[in-house]
C-alpha positions, 0 to 999 in steps of 0.5 A: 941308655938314651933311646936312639932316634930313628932316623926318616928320610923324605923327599918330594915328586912333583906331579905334572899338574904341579902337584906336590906327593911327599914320599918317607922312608926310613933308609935311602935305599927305601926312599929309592925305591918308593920314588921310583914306584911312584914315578913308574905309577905316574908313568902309567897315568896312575894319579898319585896324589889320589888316596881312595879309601876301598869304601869310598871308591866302593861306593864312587863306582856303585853310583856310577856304572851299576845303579840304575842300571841293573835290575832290581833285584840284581842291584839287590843282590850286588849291594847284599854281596858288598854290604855282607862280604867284601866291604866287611873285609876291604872297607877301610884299606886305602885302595892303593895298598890292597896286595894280591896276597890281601885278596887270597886272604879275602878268598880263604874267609869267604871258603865257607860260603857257596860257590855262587856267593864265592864267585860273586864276591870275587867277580865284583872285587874284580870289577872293582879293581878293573875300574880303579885301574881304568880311571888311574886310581891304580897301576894294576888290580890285586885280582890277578886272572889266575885267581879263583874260588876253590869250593866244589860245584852244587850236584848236578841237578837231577830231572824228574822222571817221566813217572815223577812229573806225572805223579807230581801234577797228580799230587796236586791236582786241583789246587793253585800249585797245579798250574803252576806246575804244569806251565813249568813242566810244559814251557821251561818257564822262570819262577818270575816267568810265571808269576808276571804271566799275565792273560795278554800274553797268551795267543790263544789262537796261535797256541802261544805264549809271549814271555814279556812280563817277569816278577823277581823279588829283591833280596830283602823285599816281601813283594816286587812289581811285574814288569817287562824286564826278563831276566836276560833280553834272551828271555822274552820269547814265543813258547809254543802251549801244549794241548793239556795246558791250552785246556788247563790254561782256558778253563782257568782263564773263564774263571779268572777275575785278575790280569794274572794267571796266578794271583791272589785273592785280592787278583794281584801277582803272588808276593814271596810269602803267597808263592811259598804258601803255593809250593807248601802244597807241593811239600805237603804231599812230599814224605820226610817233609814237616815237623812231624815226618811224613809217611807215603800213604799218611793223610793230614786233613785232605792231604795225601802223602804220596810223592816219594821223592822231594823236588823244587820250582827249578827242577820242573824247568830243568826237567823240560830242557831236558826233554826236549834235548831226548826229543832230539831238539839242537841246541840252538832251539833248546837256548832259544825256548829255555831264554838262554843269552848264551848257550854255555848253560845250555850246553851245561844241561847237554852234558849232563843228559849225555852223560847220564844217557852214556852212563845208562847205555855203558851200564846195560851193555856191561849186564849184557856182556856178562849174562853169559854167567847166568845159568839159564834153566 
């Protein structure tokens, strides 16, 4: 039996520039249907002639609205989170046919990641979209405002306890990760915050610290430059210095032959591999860490193993925001010391210390309420 022909129907639409788009479908009433798409597109200043690949249009809007002017290390990071994940998937698609159902699937491949890594990709899917819609590459983003990621939120961070900070500081007491520490846990200081510290930032007669310099390491690199660029402009602050760190911080500043409060030998700022070997100081007096698990009470060299509890750089921040809200700081004050931008994270950290102090005060009252079934002698 000859194959029977299928039959194509086309015709054409002229742009107002006088330009020819030529439609195909493969029934009048398809062609119909497209004619009309294509004329409700140009009514909404879509430019029908354009036929973006997602990649091309990708890197179009990465020149134009992020390089430059983003820092550092956040255009390092955006680059990563296009280059690994969303590229990967909308790379070769022309941008006109990505659908929202295209975007669910992106959505349930990324399920596995983080809900970090999750939301970045959606936020810059989302911003890539807006834009194309913005310039009239398309009528409407595939990103609808309802979607979202779907994976649970990290634990709530935990602070150290009154007792942990201190047997912290004693832990390592003497070394270059004792100051580091003790500004942490007495200034709420960023990791770049402290590594770009520099000994003009201190006021030493107003007790002060000026929080202008920042490090922060690109994704990929081993070192970075100190410079004036704070995480948020919020974080260029005046963080009041407490008796212990004055002493700590005057001594150490004697002593110093560097720019730095923290340095290396050779008097620069810490790179990456210098300030991991500095928290392995930390670790190293922390039980269950190592290759060999560690014990309380076990020595290794000079090392005492005595923290039996495991704790990261963040959480000595965490730890002091919290604080100040027990010392009954208002928020406004507590965003302002912590260089927040907005208070939402902030607020964030509020209630989690409401809720373990709510937490704390239901439990007491239910023992209390029920100490009637105590026999007392």
């Amino acid at each position: 039996m000859p194959d029977v022909k299928k039959k194509t129907y086309a015709t054409h639409i002229t742009t107002p520039t006088g330009a020819r788009v030529y439609v195909k479908a493969n029934s009048k009433e398809e062609l119909e249907e497209k004619v009309f798409q294509k004329k409700l597109e140009m009514r909404a200043g879509v430019d029908i002639t354009s036929n973006y690949i997602f990649k091309d249009y990708c890197a179009l809007w990465l020149r134009t609205y992020k390089k430059g002017k983003l820092r550092p290390s956040s255009y390092s990071s955006l680059c990563s989170t296009l280059d690994n994940h969303i590229l990967p998937f909308f790379g070769d698609m022309p941008l006109r046919d990505i659908k929202s159902m295209h975007v669910h699937l992106f959505l349930n491949e990324i399920a596995q990641y983080s809900q970090s890594l999750q939301q970045k990709c959606l936020s810059n899917a989302r911003s890539i979209f807006d834009s194309a819609v913005d310039n009239g590459i398309i009528a409407k983003s595939p990103v609808r405002k309802d979607d979202k990621i779907t994976a649970a939120g990290p634990r709530e961070e935990e602070p150290l306890t009154d007792d942990q900070a201190k047997a912290l500081l004693a832990a390592v007491e003497g070394t270059r990760a004792y100051t580091f520490c003790l500004i942490a846990l007495s200034t709420g200081m960023r990791r770049g915050e402290i590594l770009g510290l520099m000994w003009e930032d201190i006021d030493w007669d107003e007790k002060l610290i000026h929080v202008t310099h920042n490090k922060s390491f690109p994704v990929d690199a081993e070192d970075a430059p100190v410079t004036e660029l704070t995480k948020t402009e919020a974080g260029h602050r005046d963080l009041p210095i407490s008796n212990q760190l004055y002493d700590h911080l005057l001594t150490a500043y004697n002593a110093s032959q560097s720019d730095f409060v923290l340095c290396m030998k050779n008097g620069a700022s810490l790179t990456k591999t210098s300030f991991r070997a500095l928290w392995e100081l930390v670790q190293a007096r922390t039980a269950g860490r190592g290759r060999k698990k560690r014990e309380l009470g076990d020595t290794f060299g000079n090392v005492n193993v005595s923290l039996d509890f495991d704790c990261h750089p963040h959480q000595l921040r965490h730890t002091f925001i919290t604080k100040l809200f027990e010392e009954g700081l208002d928020i406004k004050a507590v965003q302002y010391l912590a260089g927040h931008s907005t208070p939402d994270m902030t607020m964030k950290v509020y209630t989690h210390y409401r809720n373990r102090m709510r937490s704390a005060i239901t439990n007491s009252q239910v023992r209390q309420a029920l100490s009637y079934l105590e026999i007392r002698q």
